[in-house]
C-alpha positions in Angstrom: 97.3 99.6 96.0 101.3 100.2 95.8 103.6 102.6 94.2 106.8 102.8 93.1 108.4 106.4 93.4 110.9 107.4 91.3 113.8 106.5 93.7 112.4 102.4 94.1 110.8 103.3 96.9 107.4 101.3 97.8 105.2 103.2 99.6 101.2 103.1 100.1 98.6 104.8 97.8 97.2 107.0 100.1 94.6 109.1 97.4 95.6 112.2 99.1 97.9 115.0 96.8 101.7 113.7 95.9 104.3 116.0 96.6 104.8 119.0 94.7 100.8 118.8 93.8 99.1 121.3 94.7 95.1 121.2 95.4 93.3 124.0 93.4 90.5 125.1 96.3 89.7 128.1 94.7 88.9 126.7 91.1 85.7 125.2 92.2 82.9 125.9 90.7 79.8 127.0 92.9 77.9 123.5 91.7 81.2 121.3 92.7 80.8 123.0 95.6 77.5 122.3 96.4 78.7 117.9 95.3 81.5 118.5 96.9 79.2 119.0 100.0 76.6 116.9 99.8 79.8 114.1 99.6 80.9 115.3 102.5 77.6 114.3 104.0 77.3 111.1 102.8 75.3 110.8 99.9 75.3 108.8 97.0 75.6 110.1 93.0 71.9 109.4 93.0 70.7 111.7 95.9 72.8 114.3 94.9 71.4 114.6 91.1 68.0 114.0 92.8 68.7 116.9 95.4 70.0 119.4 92.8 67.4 118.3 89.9 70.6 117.6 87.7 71.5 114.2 86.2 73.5 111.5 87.6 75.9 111.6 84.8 76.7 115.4 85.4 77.0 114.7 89.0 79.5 112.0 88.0 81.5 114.7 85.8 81.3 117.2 88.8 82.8 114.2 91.2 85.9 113.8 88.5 86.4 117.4 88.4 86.6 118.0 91.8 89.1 115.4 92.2 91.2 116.3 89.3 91.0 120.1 91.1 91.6 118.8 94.2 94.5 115.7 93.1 92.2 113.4 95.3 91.4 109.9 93.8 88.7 108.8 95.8 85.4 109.7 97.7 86.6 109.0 101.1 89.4 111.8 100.3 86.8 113.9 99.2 84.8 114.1 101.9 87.5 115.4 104.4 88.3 117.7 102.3 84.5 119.1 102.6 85.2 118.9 106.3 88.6 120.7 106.1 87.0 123.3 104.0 84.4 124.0 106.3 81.6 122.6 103.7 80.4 120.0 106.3 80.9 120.0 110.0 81.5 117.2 112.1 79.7 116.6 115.5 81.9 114.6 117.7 78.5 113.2 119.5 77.6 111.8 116.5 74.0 113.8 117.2 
């Protein structure tokens, strides 16, 4: 996906926080914290309401929130930024 900044530029979507957007880390609640986790491990919408006891459709209103909080736009995005928060850690063996 392509867009066209303001100066006719075409550059690449990248998902990630346009300039002068900041991400608002500290406004997450301690539930999209805990989705925002569990994302950065790899699960599905499904496991996570199924891990939490909560419904898929809240889980799916969590995901939006955190990405409006965090100006991400998809879950790839999301789940670095569970890494770069510390919420998930990444073992470079794969182990």
């Amino acid at each position: 996906m392509q867009h066209v900044p303001a100066k006719g530029r075409v550059g690449v979507d990248t998902g990630m926080p346009r300039p002068g957007r900041k991400a608002r880390w500290g406004e997450l609640s301690a539930r999209e914290l805990e989705v925002l986790t569990l994302i950065g491990r790899g699960r599905s919408n499904d496991e996570i309401a199924k891990a939490l006891f909560i419904s898929p459709h809240t889980v799916k209103n969590h995901v939006s929130s955190i990405y409006r909080k965090l100006t991400i736009r998809d879950r790839t995005h999301a789940a670095l930024a569970a890494i770069r928060m510390g919420l998930v850690r990444v073992d470079p063996d794969g182990e």
